[in-house]
C-alpha positions as CSV (number, residue, x, y, z in Angstrom):
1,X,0.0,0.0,0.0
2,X,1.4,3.1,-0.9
3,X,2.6,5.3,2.3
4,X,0.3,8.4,1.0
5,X,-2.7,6.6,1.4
6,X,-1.6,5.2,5.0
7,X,-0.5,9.1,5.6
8,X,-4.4,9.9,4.7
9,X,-5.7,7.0,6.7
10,X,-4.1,8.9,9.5
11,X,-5.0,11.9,8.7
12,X,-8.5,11.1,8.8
13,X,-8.2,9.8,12.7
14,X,-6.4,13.4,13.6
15,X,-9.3,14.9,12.4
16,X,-11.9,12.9,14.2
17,X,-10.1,12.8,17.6
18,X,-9.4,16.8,17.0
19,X,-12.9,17.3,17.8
20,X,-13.1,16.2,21.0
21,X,-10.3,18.9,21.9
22,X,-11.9,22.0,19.0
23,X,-14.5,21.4,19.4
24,X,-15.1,21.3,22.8
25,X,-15.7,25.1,23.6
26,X,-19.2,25.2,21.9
27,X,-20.7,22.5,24.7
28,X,-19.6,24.7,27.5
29,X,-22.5,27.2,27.5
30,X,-25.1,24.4,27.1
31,X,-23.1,22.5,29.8
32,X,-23.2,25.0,32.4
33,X,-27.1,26.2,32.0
34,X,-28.2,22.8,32.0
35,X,-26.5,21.4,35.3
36,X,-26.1,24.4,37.2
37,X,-22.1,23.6,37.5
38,X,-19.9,26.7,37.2
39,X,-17.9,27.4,34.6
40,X,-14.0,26.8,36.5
41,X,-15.9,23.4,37.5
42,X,-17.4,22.5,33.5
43,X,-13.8,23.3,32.3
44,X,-11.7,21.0,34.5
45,X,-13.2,18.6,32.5
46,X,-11.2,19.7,30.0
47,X,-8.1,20.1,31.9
48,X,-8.4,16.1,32.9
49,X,-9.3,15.0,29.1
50,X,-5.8,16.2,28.0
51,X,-3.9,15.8,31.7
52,X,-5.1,12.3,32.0
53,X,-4.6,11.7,28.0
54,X,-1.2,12.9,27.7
55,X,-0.1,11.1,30.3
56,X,-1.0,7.8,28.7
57,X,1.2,8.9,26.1
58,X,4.7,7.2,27.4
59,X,3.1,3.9,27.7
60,X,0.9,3.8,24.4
61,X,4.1,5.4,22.7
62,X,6.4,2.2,23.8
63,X,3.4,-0.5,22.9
64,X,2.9,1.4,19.3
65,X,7.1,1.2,18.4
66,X,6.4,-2.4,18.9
67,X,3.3,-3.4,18.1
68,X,2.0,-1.0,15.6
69,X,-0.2,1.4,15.7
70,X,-3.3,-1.1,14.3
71,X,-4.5,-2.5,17.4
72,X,-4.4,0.8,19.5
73,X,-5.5,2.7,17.2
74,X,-8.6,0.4,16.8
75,X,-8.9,0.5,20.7
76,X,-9.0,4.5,20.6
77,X,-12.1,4.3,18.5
78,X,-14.1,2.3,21.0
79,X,-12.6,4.4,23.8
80,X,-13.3,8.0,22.2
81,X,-16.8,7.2,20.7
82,X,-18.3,6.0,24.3
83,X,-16.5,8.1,26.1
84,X,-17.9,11.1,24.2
85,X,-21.0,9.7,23.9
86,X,-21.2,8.9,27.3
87,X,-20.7,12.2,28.6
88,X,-24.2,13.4,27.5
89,X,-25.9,10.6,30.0
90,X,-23.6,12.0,33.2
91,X,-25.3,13.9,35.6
92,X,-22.7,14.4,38.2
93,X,-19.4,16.0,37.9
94,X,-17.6,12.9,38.8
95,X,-18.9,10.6,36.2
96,X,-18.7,13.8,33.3
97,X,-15.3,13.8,34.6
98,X,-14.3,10.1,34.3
99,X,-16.1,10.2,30.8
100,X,-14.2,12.8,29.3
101,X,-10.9,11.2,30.4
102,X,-11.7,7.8,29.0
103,X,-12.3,9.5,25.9
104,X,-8.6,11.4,26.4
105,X,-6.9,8.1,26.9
106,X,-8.6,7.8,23.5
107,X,-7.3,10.3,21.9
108,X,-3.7,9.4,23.4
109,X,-3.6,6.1,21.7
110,X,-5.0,7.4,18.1
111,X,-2.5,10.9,17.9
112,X,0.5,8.6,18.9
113,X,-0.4,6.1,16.9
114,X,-0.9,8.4,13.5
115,X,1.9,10.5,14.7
116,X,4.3,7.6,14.4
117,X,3.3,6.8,10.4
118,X,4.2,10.5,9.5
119,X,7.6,10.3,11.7
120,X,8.7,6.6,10.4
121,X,7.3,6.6,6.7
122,X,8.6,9.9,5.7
123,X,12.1,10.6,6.9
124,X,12.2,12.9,3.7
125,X,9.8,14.7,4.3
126,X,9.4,15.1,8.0
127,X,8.4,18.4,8.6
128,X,5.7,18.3,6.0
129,X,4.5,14.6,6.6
130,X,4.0,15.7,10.3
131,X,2.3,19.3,9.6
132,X,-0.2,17.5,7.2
133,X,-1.0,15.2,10.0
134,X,-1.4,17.2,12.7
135,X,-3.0,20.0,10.7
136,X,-6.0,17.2,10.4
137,X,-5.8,17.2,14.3
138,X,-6.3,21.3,14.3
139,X,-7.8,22.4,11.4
140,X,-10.7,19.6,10.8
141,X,-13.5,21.1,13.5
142,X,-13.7,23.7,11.0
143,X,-15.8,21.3,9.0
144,X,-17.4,19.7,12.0
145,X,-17.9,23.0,14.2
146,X,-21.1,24.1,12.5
147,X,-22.6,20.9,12.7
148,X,-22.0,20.8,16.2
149,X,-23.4,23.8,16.5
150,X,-26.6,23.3,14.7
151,X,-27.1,19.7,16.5
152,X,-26.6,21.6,19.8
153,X,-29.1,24.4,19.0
154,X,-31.4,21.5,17.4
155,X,-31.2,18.6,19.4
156,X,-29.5,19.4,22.4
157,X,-26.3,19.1,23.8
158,X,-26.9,15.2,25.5
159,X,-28.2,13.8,22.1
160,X,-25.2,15.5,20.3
161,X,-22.2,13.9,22.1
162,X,-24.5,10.6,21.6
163,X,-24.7,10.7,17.8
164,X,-21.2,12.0,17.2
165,X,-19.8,9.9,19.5
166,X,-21.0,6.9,18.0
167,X,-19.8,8.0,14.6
168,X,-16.7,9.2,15.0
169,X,-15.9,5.9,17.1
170,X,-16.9,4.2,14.4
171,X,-15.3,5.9,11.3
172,X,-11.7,5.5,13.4
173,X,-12.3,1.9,13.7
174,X,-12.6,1.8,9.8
175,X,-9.9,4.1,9.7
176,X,-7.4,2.1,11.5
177,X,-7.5,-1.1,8.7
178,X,-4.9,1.5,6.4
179,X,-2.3,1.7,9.6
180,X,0.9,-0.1,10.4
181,X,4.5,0.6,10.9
182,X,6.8,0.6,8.1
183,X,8.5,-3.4,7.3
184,X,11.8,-4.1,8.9
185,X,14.8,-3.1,6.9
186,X,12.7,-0.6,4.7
187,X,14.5,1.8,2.8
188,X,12.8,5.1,1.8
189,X,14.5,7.9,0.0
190,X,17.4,9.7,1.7
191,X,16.4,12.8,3.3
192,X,17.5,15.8,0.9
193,X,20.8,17.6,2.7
194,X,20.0,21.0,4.1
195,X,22.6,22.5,6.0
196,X,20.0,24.0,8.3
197,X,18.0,21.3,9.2
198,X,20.5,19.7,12.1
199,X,20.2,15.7,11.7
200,X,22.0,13.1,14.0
201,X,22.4,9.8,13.2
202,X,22.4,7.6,16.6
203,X,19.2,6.6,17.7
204,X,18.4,7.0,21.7
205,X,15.9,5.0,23.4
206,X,13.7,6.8,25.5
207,X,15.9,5.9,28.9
208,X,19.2,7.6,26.5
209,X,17.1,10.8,25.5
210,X,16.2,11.5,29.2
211,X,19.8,11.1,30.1
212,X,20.2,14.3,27.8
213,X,20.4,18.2,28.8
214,X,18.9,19.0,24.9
215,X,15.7,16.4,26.0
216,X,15.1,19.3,29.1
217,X,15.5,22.2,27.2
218,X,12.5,21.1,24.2
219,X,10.2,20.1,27.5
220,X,10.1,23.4,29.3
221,X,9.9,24.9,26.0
222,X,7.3,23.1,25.2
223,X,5.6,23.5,28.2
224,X,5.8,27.1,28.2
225,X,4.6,27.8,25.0
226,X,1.5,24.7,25.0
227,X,-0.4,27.3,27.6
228,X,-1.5,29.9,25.4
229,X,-3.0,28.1,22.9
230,X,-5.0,25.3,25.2
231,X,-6.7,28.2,27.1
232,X,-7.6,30.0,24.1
233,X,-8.6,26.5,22.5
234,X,-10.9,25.6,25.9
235,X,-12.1,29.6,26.7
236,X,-12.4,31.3,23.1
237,X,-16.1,31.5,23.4
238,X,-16.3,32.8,27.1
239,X,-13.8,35.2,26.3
240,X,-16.0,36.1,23.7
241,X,-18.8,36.6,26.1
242,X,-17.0,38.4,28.1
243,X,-15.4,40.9,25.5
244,X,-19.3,41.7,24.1
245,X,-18.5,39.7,20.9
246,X,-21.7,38.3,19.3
247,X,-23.1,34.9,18.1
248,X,-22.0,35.7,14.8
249,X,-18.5,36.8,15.2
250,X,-18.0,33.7,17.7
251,X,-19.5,31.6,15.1
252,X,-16.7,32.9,12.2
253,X,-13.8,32.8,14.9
254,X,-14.7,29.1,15.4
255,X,-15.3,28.6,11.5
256,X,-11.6,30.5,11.1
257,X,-9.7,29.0,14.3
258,X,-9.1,25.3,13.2
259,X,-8.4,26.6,9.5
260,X,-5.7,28.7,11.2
261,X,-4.2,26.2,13.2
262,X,-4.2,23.2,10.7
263,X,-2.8,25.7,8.0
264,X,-0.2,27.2,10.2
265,X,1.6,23.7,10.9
266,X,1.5,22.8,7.1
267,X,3.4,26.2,6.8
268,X,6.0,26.1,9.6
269,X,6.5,22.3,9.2
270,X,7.1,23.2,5.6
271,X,9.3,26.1,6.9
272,X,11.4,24.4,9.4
273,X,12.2,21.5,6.4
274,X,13.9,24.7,4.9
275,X,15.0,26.6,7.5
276,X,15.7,24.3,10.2
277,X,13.4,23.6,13.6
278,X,15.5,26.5,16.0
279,X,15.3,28.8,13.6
280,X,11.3,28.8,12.6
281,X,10.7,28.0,16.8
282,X,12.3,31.3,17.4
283,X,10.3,33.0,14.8
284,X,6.6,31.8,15.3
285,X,6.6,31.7,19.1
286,X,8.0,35.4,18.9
287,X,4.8,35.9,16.9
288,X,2.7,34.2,19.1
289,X,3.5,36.0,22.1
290,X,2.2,39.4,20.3
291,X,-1.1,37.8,19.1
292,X,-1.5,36.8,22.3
293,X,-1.1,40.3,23.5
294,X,-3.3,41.4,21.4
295,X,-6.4,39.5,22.0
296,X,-6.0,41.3,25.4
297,X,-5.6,44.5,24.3
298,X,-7.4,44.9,20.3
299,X,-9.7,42.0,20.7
300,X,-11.8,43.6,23.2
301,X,-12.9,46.1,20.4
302,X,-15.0,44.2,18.8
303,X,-15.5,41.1,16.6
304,X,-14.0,42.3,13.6
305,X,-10.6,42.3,15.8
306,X,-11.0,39.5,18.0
307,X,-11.6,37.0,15.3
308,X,-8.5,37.8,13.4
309,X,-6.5,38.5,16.9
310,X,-7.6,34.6,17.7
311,X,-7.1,33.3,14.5
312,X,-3.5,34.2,14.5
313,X,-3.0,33.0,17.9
314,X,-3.7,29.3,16.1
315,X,-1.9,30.4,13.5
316,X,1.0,30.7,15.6
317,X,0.5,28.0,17.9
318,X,-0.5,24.8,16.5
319,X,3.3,24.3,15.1
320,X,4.6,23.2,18.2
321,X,2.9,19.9,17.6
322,X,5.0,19.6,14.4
323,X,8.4,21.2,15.4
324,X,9.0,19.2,18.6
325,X,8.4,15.9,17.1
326,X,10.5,16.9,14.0
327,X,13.3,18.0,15.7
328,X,13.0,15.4,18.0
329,X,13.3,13.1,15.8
330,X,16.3,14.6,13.9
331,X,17.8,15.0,17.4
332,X,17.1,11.9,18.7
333,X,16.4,9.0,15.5
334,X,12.9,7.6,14.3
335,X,13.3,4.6,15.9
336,X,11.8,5.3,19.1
337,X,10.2,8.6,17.4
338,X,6.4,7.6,19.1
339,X,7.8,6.3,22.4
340,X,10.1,9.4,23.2
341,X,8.0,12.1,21.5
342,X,5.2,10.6,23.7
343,X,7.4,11.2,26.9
344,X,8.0,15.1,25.4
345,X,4.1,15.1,24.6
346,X,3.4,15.3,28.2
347,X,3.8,19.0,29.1
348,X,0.5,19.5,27.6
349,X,-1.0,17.6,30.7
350,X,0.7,19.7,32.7
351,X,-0.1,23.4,30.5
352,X,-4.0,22.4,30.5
353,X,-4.0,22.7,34.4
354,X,-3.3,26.6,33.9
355,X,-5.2,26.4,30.4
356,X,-8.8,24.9,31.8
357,X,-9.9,25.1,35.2
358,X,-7.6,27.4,36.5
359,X,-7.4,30.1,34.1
360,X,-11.3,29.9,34.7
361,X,-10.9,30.3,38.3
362,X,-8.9,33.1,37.7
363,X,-11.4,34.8,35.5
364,X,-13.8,34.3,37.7
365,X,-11.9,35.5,40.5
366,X,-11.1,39.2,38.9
367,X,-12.9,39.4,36.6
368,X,-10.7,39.9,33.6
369,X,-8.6,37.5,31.2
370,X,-6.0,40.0,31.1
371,X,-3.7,38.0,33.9
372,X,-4.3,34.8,31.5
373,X,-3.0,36.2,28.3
374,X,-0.7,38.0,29.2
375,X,1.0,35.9,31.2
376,X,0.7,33.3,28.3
377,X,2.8,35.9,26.3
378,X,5.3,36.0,28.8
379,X,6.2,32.2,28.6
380,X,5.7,32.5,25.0
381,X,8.6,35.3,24.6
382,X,10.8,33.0,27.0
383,X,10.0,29.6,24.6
384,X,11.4,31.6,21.6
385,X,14.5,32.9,23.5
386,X,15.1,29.3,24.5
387,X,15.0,28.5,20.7
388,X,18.2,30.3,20.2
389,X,20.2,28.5,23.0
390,X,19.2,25.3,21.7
391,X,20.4,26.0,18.5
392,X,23.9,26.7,20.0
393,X,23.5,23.2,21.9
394,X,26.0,20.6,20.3
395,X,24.4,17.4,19.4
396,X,23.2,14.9,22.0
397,X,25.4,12.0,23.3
398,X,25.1,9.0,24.9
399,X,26.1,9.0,28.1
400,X,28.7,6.2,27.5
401,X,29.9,7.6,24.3
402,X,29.9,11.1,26.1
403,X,32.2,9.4,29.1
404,X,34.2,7.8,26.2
405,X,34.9,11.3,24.7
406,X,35.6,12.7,27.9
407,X,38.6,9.5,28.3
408,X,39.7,9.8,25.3
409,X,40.5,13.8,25.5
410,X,42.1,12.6,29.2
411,X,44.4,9.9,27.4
412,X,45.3,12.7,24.7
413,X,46.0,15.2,27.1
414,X,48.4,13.1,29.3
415,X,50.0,11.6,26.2
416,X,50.8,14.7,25.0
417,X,52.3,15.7,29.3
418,X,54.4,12.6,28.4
419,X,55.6,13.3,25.6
């Protein structure tokens, strides 16, 4: 089978667990006036879908490098469909809880899983094999949003997580037949040599990567800059509330958001193929840390600058999820590309804490999102800064080949004291 259509297959699966995350922010209204739970409590249901989700990622990312991503993937579908189905029959806050992060788990097994056919089928392409995939994780509630919204306003919010549920489970199951890793000793064509684009050649198990200083330096980065986008992800239509911005400008912004994000890591995976990883990091977190400022500041005048303020904010944001596995991968080898971007995958557990329920509480607390974005900004600013000491890092090493280096500069120097 030709690795296009497996890289479409894949695709496909992005774009159907991408909903549970995009489109998430149009069930929060309906949510809220139909239980009675406050909004900090509705959205830390969001913050344990992608804690408890990410977190899953290590494990499914080791069982995928060996197993292939078939079986897993085919478990996501059952796990997503019920568990977003489900969530329309809870009717406490623990159950709507549990529900959401069984469909998480989910979406853990199904974005590793598709991930890994973009990293190990297309070491020629790797920036652009793993924009187009994750593009189909960000950009593809723009087709799905509007029906949401209409099955929401129509049917309700209960009978709309049942019927998508059940379909999306079921169109990842069929999905899934296309998906496996690449044969043993396959031999794709040699990536093309750009001076920019850094490439190392050993390949580090996940123990060897976290035995690295580079490994740290992409996780707080990561971290830092996964924050803005979640919150404006989960809270783009209560910030629009709270700004005076109307049904129809919300509607277009939501319409516009996942086009932005899914387009934006075509671009800057395209980019960073031809400019190298560092180099496009430094220059579209930069950029996100004004957009972000600028929701807070030229959003609040109105729809016709909050939507493109938020747009741009995707625009600028969705890329992480294809320059960190990318130049992981370079970094680190393909090999193990699932299993130890999975480990680097975490920190978006960790940013949707301050992302869901407590940027939220915060709002609710003063009264303003001004605190939330701007301090988004700030760690946005720091993840681009960071972009320009990694690229002065030298390569990773081993730590036995590191302590060999280190002996062999010892036996050299006291050769030469000998001599």
């Amino acid at each position: 089978m030709n690795r296009w259509i497996r890289l479409g297959a894949a695709m496909i699966v992005m774009i159907l667990i991408g909903n549970l995350q995009y489109s998430w922010t149009l069930f929060v209204k309906p949510i809220v006036a139909a239980t009675g739970w406050t909004l900090a409590e509705v959205q830390w249901g969001f913050t344990f879908f992608i804690a408890l989700g990410t977190w899953a990622m290590p494990l499914s990312g080791w069982l995928i490098d060996r197993l292939g991503p078939r079986v897993f993937i085919g478990v996501a579908g059952w796990l997503c469909g019920a568990g977003w189905a489900a969530m329309g029959f809870a009717h406490s806050l623990t159950t709507f809880y549990a529900f959401y992060s069984m469909a998480g788990f989910g979406v853990a097994f199904a974005y590793c899983g598709s991930l890994a056919i973009a990293l190990k089928w297309f070491p020629d392409k790797r920036g652009l094999a793993v924009g187009l995939i994750v593009a189909g994780y960000g950009s593809g509630a723009a087709l799905f949003n509007p029906v949401f919204a209409h099955l929401i306003r129509t049917a309700g919010y209960r009978a709309t997580l049942l019927e998508t549920g059940m379909a999306q489970g079921l169109l990842i199951l069929m999905a899934c037949a296309c998906l496996q890793n690449p044969p043993k000793g396959a031999v794709f064509a040699a990536p093309p040599a750009r001076p920019r684009v850094r490439r190392h050649l050993e390949e580090f198990t996940g123990w060897e990567m976290l035995r690295t200083p580079q490994f740290y330096v992409l996780y707080f980065m990561m971290l830092m800059m996964g924050i803005g986008g979640l919150m404006a992800t989960a809270q783009v239509a209560p910030v629009a509330a709270s700004y005076g911005v109307g049904a129809t400008g919300l509607a277009i912004a939501l319409s516009l958001n996942p086009l932005a994000n899914g387009g934006g890591r075509v671009f800057w995976g395209w980019v960073s193929d031809h400019l190298g990883r560092e180099r496009t990091m430094f220059g579209a977190f930069l950029l996100q840390a004004v957009f972000l400022m600028s929701v807070a500041t030229v959003g609040r005048w109105g729809a016709r600058w909050f939507v493109p303020a938020v747009a741009l904010v995707f625009f600028t944001w969705g890329e992480l999820y294809v320059l960190f596995p990318a130049v992981l991968a370079d970094m680190f080898g393909a090999r193990h590309a699932a299993a130890n971007y999975s480990i680097l995958y975490s920190t978006k557990g960790v940013a949707s804490i301050l992302a869901g329920g407590l940027a939220a509480g915060l709002f609710e607390r003063t009264g303003t999102w001004d605190y939330a974005f701007y301090g988004s900004a700030a760690l946005a600013l720091a993840s681009a800064l960071t972009a320009i000491a990694l690229l002065k890092m030298p390569a990773p090493q081993k730590r036995h080949a590191a302590a060999e280096a280190v002996a062999s500069r010892a036996r050299a120097a006291h050769a030469a004291d000998g001599a």
